[in-house]
mmCIF file of the N, C-alpha and C atoms, coordinates in Angstrom:
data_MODEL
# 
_entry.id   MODEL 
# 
loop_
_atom_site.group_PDB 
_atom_site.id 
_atom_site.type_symbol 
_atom_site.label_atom_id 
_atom_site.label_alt_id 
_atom_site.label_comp_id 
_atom_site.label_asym_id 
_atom_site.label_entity_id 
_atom_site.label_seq_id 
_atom_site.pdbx_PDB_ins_code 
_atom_site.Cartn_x 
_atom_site.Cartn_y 
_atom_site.Cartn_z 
_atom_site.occupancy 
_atom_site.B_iso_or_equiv 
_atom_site.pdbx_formal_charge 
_atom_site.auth_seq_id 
_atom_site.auth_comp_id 
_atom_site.auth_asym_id 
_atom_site.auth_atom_id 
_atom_site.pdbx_PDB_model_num 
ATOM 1   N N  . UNK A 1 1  ? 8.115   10.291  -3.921 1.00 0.00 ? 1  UNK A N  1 
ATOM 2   C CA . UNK A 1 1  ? 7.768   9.123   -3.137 1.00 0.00 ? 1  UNK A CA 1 
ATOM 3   C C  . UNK A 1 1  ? 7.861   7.899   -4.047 1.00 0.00 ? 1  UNK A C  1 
ATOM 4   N N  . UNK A 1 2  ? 8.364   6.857   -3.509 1.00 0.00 ? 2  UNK A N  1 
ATOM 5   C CA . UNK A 1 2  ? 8.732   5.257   -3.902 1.00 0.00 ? 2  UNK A CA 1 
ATOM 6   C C  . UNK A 1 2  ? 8.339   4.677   -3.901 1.00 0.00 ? 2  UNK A C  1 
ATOM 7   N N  . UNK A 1 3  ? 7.146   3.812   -4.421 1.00 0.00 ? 3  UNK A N  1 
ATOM 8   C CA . UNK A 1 3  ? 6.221   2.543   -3.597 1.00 0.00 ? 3  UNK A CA 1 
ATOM 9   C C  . UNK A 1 3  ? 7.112   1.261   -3.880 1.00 0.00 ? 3  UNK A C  1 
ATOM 10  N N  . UNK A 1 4  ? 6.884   -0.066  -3.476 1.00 0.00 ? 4  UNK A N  1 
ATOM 11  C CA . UNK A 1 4  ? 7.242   -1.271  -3.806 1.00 0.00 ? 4  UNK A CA 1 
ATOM 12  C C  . UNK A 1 4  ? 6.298   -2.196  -3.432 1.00 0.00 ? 4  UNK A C  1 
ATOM 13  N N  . UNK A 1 5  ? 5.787   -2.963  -4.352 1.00 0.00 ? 5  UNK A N  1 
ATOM 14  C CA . UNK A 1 5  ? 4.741   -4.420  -4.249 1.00 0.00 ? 5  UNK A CA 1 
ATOM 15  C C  . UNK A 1 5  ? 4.821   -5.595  -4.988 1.00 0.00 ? 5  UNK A C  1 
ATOM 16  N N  . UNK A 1 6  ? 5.207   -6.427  -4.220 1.00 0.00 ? 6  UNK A N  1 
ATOM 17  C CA . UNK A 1 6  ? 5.049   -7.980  -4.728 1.00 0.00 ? 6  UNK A CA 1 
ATOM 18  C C  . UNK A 1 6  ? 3.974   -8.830  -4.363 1.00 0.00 ? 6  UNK A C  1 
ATOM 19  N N  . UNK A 1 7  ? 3.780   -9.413  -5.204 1.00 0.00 ? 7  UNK A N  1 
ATOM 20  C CA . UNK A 1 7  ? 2.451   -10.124 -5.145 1.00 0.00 ? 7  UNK A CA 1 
ATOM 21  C C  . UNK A 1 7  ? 2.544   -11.729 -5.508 1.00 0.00 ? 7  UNK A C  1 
ATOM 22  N N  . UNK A 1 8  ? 2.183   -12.797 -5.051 1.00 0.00 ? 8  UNK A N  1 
ATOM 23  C CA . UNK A 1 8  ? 2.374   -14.051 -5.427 1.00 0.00 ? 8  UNK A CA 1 
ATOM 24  C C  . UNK A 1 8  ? 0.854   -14.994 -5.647 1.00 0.00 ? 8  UNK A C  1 
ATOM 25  N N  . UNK A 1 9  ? 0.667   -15.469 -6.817 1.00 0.00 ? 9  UNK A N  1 
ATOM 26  C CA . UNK A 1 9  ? -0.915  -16.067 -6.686 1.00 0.00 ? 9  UNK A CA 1 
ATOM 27  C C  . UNK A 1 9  ? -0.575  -17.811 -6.700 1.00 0.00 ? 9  UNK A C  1 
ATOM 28  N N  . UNK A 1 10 ? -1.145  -18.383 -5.998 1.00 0.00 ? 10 UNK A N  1 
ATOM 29  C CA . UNK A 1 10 ? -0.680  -20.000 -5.571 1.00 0.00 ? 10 UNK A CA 1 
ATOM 30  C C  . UNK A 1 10 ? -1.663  -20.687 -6.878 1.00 0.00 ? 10 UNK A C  1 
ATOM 31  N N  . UNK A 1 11 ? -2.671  -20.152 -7.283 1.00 0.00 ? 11 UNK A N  1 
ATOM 32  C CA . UNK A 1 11 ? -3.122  -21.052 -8.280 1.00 0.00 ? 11 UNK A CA 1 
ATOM 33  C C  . UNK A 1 11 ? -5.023  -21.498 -7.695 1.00 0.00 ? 11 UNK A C  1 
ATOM 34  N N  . UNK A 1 12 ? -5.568  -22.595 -8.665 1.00 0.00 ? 12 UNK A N  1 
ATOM 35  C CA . UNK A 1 12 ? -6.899  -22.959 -8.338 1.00 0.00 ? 12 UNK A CA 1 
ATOM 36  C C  . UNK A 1 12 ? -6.689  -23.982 -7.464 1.00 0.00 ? 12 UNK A C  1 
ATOM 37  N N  . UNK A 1 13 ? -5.589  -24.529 -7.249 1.00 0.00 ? 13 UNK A N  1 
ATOM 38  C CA . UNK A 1 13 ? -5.684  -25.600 -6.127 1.00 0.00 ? 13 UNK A CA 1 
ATOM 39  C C  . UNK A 1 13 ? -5.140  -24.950 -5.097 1.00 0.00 ? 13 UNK A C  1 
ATOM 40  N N  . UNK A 1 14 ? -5.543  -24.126 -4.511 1.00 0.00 ? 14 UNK A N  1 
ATOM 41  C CA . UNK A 1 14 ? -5.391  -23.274 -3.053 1.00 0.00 ? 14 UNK A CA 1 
ATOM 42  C C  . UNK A 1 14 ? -6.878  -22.351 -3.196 1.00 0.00 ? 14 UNK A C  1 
ATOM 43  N N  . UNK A 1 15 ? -7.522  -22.003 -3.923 1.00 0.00 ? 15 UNK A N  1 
ATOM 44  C CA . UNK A 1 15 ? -8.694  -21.588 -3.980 1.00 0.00 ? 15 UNK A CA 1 
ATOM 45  C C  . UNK A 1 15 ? -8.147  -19.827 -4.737 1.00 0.00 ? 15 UNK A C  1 
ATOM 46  N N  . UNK A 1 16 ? -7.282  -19.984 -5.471 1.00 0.00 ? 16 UNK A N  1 
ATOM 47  C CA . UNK A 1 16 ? -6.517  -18.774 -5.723 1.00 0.00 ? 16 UNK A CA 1 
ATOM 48  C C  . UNK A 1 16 ? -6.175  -17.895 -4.933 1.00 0.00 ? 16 UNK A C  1 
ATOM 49  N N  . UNK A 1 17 ? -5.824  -18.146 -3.530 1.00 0.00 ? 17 UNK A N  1 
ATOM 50  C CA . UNK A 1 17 ? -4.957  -17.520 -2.704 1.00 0.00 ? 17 UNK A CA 1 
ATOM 51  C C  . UNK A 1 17 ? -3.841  -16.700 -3.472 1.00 0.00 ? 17 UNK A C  1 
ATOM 52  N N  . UNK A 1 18 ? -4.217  -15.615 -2.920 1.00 0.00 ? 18 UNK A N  1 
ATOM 53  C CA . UNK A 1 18 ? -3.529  -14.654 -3.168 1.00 0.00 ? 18 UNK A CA 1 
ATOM 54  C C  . UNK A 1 18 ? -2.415  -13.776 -1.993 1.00 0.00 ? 18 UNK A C  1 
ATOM 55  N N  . UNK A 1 19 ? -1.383  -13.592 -1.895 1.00 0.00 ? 19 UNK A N  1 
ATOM 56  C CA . UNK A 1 19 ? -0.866  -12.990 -0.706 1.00 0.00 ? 19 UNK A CA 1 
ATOM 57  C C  . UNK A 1 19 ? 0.195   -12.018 -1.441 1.00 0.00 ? 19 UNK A C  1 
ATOM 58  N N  . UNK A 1 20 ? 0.339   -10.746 -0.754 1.00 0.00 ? 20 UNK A N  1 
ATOM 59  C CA . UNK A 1 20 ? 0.668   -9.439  -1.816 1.00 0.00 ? 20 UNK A CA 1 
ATOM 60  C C  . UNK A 1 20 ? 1.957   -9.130  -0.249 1.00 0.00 ? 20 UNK A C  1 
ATOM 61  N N  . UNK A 1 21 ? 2.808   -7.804  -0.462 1.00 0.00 ? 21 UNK A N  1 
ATOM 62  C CA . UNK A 1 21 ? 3.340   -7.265  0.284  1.00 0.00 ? 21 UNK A CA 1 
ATOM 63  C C  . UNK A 1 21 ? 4.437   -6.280  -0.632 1.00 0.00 ? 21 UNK A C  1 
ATOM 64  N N  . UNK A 1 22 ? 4.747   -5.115  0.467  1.00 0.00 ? 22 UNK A N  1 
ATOM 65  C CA . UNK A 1 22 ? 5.182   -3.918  0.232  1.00 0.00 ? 22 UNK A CA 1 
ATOM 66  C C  . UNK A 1 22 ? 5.555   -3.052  1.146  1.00 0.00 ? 22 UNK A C  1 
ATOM 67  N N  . UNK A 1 23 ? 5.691   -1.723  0.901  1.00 0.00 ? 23 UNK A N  1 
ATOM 68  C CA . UNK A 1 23 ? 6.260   -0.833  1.187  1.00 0.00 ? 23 UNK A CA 1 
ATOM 69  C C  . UNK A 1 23 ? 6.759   0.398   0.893  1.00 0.00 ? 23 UNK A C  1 
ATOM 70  N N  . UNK A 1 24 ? 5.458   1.635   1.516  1.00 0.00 ? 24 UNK A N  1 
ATOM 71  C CA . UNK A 1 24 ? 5.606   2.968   1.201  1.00 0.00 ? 24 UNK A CA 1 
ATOM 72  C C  . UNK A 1 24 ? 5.811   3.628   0.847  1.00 0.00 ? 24 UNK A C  1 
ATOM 73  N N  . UNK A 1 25 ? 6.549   4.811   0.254  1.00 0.00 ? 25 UNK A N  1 
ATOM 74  C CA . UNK A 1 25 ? 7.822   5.409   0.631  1.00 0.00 ? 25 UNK A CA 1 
ATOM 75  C C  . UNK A 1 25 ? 8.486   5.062   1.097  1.00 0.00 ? 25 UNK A C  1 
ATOM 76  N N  . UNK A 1 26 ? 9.383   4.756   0.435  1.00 0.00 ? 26 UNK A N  1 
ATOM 77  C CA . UNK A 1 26 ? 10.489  3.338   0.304  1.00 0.00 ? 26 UNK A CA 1 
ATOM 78  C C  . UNK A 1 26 ? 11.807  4.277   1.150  1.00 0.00 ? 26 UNK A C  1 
ATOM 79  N N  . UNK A 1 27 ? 12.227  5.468   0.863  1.00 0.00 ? 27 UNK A N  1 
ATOM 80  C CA . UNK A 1 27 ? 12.786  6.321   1.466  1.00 0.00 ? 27 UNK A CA 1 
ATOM 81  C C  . UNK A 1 27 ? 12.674  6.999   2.292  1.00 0.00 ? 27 UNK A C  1 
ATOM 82  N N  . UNK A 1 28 ? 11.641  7.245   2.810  1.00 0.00 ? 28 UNK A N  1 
ATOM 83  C CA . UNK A 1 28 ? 10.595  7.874   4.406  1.00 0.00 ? 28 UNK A CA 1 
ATOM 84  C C  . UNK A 1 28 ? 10.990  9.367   3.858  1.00 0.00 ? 28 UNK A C  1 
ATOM 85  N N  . UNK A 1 29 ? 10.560  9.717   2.251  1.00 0.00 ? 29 UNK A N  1 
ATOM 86  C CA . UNK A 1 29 ? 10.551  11.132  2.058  1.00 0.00 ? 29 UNK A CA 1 
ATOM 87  C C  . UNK A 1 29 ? 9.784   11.699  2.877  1.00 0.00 ? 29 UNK A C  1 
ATOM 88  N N  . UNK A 1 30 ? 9.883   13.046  3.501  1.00 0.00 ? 30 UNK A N  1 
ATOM 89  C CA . UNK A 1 30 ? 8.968   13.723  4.043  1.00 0.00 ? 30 UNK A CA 1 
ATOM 90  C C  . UNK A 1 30 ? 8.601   14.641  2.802  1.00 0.00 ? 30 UNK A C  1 
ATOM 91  N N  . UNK A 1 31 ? 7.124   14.803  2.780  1.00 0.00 ? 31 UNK A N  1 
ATOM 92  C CA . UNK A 1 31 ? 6.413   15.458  2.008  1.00 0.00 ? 31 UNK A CA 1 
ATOM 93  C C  . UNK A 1 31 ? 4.462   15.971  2.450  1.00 0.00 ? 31 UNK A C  1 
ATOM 94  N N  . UNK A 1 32 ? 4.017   17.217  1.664  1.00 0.00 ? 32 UNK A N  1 
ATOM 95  C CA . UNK A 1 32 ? 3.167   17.196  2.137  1.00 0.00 ? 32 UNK A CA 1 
ATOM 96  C C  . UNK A 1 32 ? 1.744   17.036  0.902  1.00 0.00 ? 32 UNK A C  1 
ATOM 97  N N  . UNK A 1 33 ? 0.844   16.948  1.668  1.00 0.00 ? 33 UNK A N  1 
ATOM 98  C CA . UNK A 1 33 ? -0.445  16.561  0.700  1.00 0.00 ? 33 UNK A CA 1 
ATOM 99  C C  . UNK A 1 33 ? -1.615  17.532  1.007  1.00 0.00 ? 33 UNK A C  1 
ATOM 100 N N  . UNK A 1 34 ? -2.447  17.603  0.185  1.00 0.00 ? 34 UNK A N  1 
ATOM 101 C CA . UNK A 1 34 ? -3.415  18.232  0.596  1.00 0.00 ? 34 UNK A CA 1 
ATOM 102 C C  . UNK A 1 34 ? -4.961  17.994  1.604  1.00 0.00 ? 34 UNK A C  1 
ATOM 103 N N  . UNK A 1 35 ? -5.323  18.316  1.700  1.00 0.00 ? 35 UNK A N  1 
ATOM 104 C CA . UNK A 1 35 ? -6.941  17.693  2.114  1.00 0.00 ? 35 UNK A CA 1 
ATOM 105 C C  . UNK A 1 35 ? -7.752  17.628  1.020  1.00 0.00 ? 35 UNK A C  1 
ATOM 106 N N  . UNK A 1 36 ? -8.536  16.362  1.714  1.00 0.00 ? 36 UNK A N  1 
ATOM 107 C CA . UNK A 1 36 ? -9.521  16.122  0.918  1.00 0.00 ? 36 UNK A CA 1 
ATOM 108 C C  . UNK A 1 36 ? -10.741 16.361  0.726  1.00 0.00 ? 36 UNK A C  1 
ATOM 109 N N  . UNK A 1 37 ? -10.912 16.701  1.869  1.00 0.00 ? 37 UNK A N  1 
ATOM 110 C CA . UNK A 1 37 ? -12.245 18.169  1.999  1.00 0.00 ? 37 UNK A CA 1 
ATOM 111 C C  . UNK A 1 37 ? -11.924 19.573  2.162  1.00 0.00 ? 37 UNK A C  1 
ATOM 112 N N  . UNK A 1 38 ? -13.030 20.233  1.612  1.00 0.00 ? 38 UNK A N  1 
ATOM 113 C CA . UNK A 1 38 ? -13.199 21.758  1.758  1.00 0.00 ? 38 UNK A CA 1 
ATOM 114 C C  . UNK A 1 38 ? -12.231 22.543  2.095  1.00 0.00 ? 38 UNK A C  1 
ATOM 115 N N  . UNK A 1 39 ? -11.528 22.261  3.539  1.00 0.00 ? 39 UNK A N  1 
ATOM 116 C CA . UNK A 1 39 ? -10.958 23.335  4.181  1.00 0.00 ? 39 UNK A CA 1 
ATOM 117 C C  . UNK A 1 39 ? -9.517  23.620  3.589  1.00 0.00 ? 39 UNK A C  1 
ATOM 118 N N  . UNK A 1 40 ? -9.197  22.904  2.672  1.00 0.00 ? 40 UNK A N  1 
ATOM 119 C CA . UNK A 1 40 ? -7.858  23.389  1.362  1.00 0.00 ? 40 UNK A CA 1 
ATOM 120 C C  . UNK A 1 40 ? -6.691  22.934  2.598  1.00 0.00 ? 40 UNK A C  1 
ATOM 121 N N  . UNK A 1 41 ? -6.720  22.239  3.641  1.00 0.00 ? 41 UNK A N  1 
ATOM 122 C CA . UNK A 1 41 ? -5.311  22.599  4.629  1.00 0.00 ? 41 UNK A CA 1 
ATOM 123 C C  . UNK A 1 41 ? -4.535  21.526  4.098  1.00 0.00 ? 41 UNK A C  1 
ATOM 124 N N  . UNK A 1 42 ? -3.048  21.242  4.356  1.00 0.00 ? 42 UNK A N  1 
ATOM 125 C CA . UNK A 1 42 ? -2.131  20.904  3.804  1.00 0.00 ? 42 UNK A CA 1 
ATOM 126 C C  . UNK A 1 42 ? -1.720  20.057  5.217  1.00 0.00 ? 42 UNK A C  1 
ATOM 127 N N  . UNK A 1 43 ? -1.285  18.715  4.907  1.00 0.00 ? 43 UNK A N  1 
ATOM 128 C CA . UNK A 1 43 ? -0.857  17.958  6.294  1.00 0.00 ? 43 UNK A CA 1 
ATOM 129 C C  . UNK A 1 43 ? 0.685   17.106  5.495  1.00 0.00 ? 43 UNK A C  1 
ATOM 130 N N  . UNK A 1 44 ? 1.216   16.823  6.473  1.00 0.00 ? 44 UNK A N  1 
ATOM 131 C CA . UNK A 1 44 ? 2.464   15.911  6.309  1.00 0.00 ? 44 UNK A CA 1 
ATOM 132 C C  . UNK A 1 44 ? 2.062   14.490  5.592  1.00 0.00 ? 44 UNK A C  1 
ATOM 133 N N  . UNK A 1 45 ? 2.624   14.373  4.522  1.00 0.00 ? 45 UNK A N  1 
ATOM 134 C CA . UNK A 1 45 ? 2.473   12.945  4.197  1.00 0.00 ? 45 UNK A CA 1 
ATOM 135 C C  . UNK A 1 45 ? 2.747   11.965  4.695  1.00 0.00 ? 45 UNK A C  1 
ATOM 136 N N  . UNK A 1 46 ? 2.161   10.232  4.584  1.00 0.00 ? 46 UNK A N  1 
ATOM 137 C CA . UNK A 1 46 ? 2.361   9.599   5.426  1.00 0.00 ? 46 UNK A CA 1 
ATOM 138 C C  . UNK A 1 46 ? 3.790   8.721   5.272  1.00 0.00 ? 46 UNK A C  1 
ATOM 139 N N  . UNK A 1 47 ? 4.312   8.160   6.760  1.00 0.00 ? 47 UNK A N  1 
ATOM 140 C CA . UNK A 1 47 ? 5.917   8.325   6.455  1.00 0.00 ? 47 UNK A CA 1 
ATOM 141 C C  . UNK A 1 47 ? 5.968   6.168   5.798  1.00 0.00 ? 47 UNK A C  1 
ATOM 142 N N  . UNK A 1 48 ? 7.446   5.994   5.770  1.00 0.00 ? 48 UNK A N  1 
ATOM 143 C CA . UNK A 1 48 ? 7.414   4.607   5.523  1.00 0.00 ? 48 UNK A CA 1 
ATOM 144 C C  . UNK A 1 48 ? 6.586   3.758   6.015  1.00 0.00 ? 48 UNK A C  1 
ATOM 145 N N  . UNK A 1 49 ? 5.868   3.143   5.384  1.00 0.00 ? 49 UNK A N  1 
ATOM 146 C CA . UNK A 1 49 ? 4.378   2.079   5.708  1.00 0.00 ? 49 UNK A CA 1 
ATOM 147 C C  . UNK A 1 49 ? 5.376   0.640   5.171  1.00 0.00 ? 49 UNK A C  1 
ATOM 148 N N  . UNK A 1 50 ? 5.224   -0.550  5.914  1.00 0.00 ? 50 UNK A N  1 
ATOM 149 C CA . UNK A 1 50 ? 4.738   -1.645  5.419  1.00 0.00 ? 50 UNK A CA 1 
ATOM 150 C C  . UNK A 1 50 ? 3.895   -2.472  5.507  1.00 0.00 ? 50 UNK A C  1 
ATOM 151 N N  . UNK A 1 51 ? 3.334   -3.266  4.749  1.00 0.00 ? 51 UNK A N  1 
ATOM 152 C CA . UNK A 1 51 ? 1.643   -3.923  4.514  1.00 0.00 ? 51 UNK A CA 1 
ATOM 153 C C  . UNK A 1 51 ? 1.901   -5.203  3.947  1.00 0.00 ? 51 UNK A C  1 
ATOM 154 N N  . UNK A 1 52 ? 1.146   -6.050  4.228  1.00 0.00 ? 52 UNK A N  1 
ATOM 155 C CA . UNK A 1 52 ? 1.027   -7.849  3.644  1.00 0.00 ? 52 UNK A CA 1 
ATOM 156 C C  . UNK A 1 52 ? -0.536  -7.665  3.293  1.00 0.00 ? 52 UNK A C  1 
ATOM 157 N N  . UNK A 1 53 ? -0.881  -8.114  2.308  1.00 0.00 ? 53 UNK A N  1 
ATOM 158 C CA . UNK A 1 53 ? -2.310  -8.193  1.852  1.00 0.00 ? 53 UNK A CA 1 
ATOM 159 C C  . UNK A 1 53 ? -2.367  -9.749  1.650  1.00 0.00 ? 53 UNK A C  1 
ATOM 160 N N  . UNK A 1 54 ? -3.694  -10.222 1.783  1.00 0.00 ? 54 UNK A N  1 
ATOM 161 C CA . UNK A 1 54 ? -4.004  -11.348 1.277  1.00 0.00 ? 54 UNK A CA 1 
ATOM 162 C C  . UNK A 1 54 ? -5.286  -11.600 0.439  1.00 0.00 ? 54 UNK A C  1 
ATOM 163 N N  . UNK A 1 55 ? -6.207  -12.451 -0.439 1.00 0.00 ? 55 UNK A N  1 
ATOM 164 C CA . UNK A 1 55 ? -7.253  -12.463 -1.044 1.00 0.00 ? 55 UNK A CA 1 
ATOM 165 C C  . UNK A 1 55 ? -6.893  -14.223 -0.990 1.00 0.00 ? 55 UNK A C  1 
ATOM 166 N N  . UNK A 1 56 ? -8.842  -14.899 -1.062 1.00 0.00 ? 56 UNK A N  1 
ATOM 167 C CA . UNK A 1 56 ? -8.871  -15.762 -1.427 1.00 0.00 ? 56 UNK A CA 1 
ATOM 168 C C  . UNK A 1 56 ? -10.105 -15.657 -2.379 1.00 0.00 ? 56 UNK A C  1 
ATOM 169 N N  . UNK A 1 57 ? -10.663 -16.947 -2.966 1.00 0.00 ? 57 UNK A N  1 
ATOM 170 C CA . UNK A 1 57 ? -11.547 -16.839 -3.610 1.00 0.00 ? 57 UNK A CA 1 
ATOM 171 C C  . UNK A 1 57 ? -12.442 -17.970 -3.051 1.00 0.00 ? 57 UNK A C  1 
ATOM 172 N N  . UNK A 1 58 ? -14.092 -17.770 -2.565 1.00 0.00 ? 58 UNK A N  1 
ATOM 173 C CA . UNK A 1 58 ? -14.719 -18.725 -2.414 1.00 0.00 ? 58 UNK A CA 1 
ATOM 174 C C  . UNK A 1 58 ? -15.632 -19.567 -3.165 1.00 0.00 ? 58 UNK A C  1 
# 
């Protein structure tokens, strides 16, 4: 699996706005993962995601 993230910070005169973005599994590998509790079962990993994040500071 592939991730990709860019991130851009504007500075103290925007209040350090922050705004990020990306993307998954960049290849929509299929793959599987485990659980994260007890019951040990095994599920499909999750497929190509993309996401925009943002942060400011008050």
């Amino acid at each position: 699996m592939f991730n990709l993230r860019g991130e851009y910070q504007f500075g103290k005169n925007m209040q350090n706005l922050r705004l990020a973005a990306g993307v998954k599994n960049v290849f929509n590998h299929e793959y599987f993962t485990r659980s994260p509790d007890n019951n040990s079962g095994m599920y499909v990993g999750m497929p190509r995601t993309f996401f925009v994040q943002g942060g400011m500071d008050f």
